[in-house]
C-alpha positions in Angstrom: -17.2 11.4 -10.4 -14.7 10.0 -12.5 -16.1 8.0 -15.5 -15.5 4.9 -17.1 -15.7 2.1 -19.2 -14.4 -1.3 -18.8 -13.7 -4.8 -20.7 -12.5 -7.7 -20.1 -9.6 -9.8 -23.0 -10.1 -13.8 -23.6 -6.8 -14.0 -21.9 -8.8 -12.8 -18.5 -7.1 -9.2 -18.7 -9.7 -6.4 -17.7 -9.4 -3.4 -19.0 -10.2 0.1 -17.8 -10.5 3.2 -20.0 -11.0 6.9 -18.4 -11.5 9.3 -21.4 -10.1 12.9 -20.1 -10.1 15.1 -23.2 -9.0 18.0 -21.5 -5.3 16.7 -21.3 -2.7 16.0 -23.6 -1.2 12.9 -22.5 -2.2 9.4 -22.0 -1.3 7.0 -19.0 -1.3 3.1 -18.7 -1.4 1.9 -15.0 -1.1 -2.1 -15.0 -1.9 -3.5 -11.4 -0.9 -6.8 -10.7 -3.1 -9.1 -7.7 0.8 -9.5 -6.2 2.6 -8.4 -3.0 4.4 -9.8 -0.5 1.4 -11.3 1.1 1.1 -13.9 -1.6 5.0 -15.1 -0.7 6.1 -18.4 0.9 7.6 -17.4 4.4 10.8 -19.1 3.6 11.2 -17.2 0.5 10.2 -13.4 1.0 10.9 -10.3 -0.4 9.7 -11.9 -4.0 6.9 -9.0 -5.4 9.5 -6.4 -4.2 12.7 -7.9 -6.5 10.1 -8.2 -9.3 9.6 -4.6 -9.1 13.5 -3.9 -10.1 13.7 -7.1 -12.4 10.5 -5.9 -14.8 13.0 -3.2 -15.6 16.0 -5.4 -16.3 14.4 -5.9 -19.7 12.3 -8.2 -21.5 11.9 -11.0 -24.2 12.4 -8.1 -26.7 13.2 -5.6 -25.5 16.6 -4.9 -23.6 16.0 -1.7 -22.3 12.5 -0.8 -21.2 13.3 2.9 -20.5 15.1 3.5 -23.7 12.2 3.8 -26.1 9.9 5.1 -24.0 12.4 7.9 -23.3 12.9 8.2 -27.0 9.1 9.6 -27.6 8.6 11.5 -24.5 7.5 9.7 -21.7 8.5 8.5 -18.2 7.4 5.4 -15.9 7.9 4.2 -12.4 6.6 1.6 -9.9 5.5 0.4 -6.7 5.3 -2.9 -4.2 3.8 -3.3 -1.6 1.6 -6.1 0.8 -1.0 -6.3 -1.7 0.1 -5.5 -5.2 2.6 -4.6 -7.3 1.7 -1.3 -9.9 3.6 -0.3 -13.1 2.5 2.9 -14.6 3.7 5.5 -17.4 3.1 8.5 -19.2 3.4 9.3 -23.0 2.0 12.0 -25.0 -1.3 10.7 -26.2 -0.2 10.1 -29.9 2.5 8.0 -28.7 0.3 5.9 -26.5 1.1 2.3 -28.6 4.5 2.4 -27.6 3.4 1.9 -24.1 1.4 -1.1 -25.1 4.5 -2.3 -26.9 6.4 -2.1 -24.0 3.8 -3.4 -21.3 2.5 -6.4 -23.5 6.2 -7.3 -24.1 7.6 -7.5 -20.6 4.0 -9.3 -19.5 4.8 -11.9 -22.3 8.1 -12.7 -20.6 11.2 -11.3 -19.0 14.6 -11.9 -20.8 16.0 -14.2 -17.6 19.2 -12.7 -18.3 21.2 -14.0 -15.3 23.0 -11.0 -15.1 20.0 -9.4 -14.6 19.3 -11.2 -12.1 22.7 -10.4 -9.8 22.0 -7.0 -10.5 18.9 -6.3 -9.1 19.6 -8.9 -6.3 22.4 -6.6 -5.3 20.7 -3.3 -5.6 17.7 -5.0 -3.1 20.1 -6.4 -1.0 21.6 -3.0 -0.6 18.6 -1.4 -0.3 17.6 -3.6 2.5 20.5 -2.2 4.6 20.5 1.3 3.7 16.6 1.6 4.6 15.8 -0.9 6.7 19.4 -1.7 8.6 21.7 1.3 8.7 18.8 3.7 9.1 17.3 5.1 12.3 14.4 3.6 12.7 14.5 2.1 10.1 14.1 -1.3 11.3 10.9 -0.2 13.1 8.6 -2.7 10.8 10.7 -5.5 10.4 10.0 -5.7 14.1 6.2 -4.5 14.5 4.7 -6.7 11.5 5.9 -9.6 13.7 4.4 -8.6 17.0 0.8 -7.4 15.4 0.6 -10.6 13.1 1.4 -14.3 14.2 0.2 -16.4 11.6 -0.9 -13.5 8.4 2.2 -12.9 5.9 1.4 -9.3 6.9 4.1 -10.9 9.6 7.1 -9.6 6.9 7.7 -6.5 5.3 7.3 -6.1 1.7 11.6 -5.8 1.1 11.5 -9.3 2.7 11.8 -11.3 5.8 15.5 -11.5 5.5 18.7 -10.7 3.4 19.2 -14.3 2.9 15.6 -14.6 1.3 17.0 -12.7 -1.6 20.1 -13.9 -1.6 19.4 -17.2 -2.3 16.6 -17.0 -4.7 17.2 -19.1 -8.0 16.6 -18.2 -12.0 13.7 -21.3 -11.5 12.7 -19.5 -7.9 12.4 -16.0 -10.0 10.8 -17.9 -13.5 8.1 -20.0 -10.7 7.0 -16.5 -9.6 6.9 -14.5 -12.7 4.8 -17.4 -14.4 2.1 -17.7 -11.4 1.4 -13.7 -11.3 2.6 -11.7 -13.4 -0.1 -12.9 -16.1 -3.3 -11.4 -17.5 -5.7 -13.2 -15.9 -3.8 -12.0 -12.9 -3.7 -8.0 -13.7 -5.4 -4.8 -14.1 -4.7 -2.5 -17.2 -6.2 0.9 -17.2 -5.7 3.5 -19.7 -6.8 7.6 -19.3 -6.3 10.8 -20.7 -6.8 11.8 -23.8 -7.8 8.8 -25.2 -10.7 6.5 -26.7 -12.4 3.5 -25.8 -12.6 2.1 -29.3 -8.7 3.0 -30.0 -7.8 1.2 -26.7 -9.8 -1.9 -27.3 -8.3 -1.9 -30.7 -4.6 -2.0 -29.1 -5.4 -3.8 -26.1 -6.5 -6.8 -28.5 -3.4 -6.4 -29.9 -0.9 -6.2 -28.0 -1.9 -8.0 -25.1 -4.1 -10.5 -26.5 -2.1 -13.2 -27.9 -0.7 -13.5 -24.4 -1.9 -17.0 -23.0 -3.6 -16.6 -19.7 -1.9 -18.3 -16.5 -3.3 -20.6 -14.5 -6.5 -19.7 -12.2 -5.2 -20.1 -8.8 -6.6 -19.7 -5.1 -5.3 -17.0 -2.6 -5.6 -19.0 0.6 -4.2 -17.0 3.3 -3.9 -18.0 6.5 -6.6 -15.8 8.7 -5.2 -13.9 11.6 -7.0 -15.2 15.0 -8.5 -12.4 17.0 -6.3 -10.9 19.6 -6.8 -11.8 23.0 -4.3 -10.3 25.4 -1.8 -7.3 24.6 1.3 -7.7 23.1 4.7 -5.6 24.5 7.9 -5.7 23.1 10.8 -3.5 24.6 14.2 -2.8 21.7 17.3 -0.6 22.3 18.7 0.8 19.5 21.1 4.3 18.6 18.4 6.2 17.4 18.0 9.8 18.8 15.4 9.5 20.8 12.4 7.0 22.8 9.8 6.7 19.6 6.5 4.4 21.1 4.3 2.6 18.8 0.2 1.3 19.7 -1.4 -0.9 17.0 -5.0 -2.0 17.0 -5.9 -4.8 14.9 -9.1 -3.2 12.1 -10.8 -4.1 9.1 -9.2 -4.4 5.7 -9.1 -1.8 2.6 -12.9 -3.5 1.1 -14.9 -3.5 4.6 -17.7 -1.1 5.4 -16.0 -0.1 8.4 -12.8 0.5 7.2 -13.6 4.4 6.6 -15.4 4.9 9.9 -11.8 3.7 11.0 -10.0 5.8 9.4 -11.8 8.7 10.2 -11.4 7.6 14.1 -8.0 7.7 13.9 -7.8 11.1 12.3 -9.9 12.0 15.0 -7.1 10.9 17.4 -4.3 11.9 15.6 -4.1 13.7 12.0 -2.8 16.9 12.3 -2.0 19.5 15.3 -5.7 20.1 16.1 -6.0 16.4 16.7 -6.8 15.0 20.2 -3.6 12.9 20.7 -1.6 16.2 19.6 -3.3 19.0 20.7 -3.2 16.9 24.2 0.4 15.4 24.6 2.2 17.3 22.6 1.1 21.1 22.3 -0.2 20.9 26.0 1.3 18.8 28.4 4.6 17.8 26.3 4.8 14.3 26.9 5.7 14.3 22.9 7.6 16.0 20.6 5.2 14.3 17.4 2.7 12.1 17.7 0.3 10.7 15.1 -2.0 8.1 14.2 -3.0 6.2 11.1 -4.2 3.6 9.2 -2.2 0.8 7.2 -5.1 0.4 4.2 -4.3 -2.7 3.5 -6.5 -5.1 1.6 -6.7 -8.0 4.4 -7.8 -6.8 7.7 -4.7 -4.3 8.8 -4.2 -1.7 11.6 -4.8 1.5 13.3 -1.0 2.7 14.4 -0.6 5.3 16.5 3.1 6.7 17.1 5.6 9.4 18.3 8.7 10.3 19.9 8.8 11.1 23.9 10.3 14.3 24.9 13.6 13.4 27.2 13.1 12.3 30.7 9.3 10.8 29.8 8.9 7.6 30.8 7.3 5.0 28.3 4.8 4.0 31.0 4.1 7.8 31.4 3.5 8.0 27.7 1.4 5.2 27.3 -0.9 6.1 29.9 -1.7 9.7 28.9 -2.4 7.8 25.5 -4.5 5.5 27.0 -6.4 8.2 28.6 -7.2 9.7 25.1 -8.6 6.9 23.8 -10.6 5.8 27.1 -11.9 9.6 27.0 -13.3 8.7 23.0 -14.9 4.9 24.7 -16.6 6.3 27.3 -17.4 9.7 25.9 -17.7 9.6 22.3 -17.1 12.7 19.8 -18.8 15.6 18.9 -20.6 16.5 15.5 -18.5 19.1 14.8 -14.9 16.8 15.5 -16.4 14.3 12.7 -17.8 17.2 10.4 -13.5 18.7 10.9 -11.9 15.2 9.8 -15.1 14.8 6.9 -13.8 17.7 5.6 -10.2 16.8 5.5 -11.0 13.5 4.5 -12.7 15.1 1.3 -10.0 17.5 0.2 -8.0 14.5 -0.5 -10.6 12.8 -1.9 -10.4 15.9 -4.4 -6.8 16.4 -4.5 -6.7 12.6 -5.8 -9.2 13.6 -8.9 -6.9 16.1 -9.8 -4.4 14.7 -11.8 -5.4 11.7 -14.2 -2.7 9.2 -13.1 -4.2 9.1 -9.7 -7.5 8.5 -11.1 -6.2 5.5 -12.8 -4.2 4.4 -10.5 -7.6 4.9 -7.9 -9.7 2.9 -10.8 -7.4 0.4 -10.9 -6.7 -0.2 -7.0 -11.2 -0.1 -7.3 -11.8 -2.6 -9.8 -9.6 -5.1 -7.2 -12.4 -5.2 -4.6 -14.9 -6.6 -7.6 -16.5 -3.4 -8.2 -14.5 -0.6 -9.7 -17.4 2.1 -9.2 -16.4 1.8 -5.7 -13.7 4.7 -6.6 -17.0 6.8 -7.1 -19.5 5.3 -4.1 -17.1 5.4 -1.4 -16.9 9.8 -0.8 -20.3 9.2 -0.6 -20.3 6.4 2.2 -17.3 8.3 4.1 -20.0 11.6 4.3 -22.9 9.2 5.8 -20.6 8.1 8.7 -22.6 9.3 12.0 -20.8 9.8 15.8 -22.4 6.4 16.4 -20.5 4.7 13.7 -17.5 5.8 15.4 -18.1 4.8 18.9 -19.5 1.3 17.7 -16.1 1.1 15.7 -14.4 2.9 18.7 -15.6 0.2 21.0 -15.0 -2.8 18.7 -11.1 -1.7 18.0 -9.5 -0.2 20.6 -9.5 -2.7 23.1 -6.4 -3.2 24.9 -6.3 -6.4 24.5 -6.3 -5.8 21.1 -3.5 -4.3 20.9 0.3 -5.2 20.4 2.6 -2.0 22.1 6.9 -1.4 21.1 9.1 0.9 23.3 11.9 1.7 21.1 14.4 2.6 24.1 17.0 4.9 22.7 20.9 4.0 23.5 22.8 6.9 25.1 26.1 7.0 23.4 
């Protein structure tokens, strides 16, 4: 149980505080409603440069790492198709020079246009060092397309394409900056070894002579149900046949989305697992095989993927697969398979608690569905899922016409 209390600024910031005493430090975790998801298709890759260029410096502040160096602390970031989430950690009496620094960088970047180049080149190169140049590593870039046709779940969250970034403008990057990265538009929480009272106290202010942005409207496009499977065949050097199966599922928010999640740890977390106890350990159709789910806010997917051991045919592999999951349709699973993935499903559930940056970073990602004692209610909904739940979800999801199927042939040299 991890406790709580939460406020909300004129400016429409809401505010989370997790009081910890037991520690010695504080955190800040600032969650903006941002990914790449809320980009125009033409230009992409937006939420991800943002997450470089909120360290290029502010209004005030040149150096954002500087200072908080100076008194002990350290910081980092994340993007990805739903948000974008800033966190540090000082020791506790040093706590207002994170508030300095967050408030400040909310309140404006410095539009440096140097700043600008900079970052545009490290993205750029990051684009083709991880996505391009890398084994694999284009793997995304081609299954976001063939799972979504109308969802900007379509692009990855570095971009669509290298041209995206290279082309974006000072008035592209000050349009973007102005829409979300606002109060009314973020998340603040604050644990540790802190109080409530202290944290209202420099919540007020630091961030609240900030003027609020504009209310606006997420209206996504809504991916149409699937209807007929999806197959697309690529060569590449890589060094060896990988094979990917998605099934379109409910988002992050939705009651099923755990009953989902624990299906496909049913099928393939871990060696005990049915797809790798089966394929891999027994009749060596894989060398790895997995399966998992994307977690993403708007309804995502169930992947399931591995690498074919030489001389397996893709058709080969994606029948014994199929098999697997027809044998889960048509038979369903045992009590003591769900009690085996409950279980593991809980440990991280507990290993998450542990440290108090993941609780308020788990508070944070909560309090986006509407409800932030969700980060409490939802262990207890995983434990109540029955072997029903599974084969209604089981049924629902892994249709084959639901799904969307890459070979990824490897190129002999």
């Amino acid at each position: 149980m991890i406790s709580f209390q939460e406020f909300t600024l004129a400016n429409g910031l809401r505010v989370i505080v997790h009081e910890d005493p037991t520690v010695q430090i504080a955190v800040m975790n600032i969650l903006y409603d941002v990914g790449s998801r809320d980009e125009r298709e033409d230009k992409t890759g937006f939420a991800h440069l943002f997450e470089h260029l909120m360290f290029g410096g502010s209004i005030n502040i040149p150096n954002y790492d500087e200072p908080l160096q100076r008194v002990g602390g350290e910081n980092n970031a994340f993007t990805n198709t739903d948000i974008t989430n800033y966190y540090l950690t000082v020791p506790a009496a040093n706590l207002e020079t994170g508030f300095w620094l967050e408030s400040d960088r909310m309140l404006s970047l410095s539009f440096d246009p140097n700043v600008l180049e900079v970052q545009r080149k490290v993205v750029i190169e990051e684009f083709k060092q991880r996505y391009l140049n890398q084994p694999y590593g284009d793997v995304w870039l081609k299954l976001r397309p063939l799972a979504y046709h109308v969802h900007p779940y379509k692009w990855a969250t570095i971009g669509k394409e290298i041209s995206h970034i290279e082309n974006a403008t000072m008035e592209d990057v000050k349009d973007f900056f102005f829409t979300h990265y606002v109060p009314n538009n973020a998340i603040l929480v604050v644990a540790g070894n802190v109080k409530v009272d202290q944290v209202k106290a420099l919540a007020k202010k630091w961030f609240g002579p900030i003027p609020s942005g504009k209310n606006r409207e997420r209206k996504l496009p809504t991916e149409p149900i699937q209807t007929k499977k999806r197959l697309l065949e690529v060569e590449a050097k890589v060094p060896a046949n990988a094979f990917y199966k998605m099934f379109h599922m409910p988002g992050r928010f939705h009651d099923d989305y755990f009953t989902v999640d624990l299906l496909s740890d049913v099928l393939g977390r871990g060696q005990s697992s049915r797809l790798y106890s089966k394929l891999v350990k027994e009749q060596e159709i894989f060398t790895s095989l997995s399966s998992f789910v994307m977690g993403t806010v708007d309804p995502g997917l169930l992947v399931i993927n591995g690498r074919l051991k030489d001389g397996i045919s893709f058709n080969k592999a994606e029948e014994e697969v199929n098999k697997i999951i027809n044998d889960v349709l048509q038979n369903g699973i045992d009590e003591a398979e769900l009690q085996k993935v409950k279980n593991q499903a809980e440990t991280t559930f507990e290993f998450d608690e542990v440290e108090v940056m993941n609780r308020a970073m788990n508070l944070a990602f909560a309090s986006l569905s509407g409800d932030t004692n969700r980060v409490n209610t939802e262990r207890k909904k995983l434990s109540g899922i029955s072997v029903d739940d599974i084969q209604r979800t089981a049924s629902d999801i892994l249709k084959e016409e639901n799904s969307s199927v890459m070979y990824y042939k490897a190129i002999l040299n």
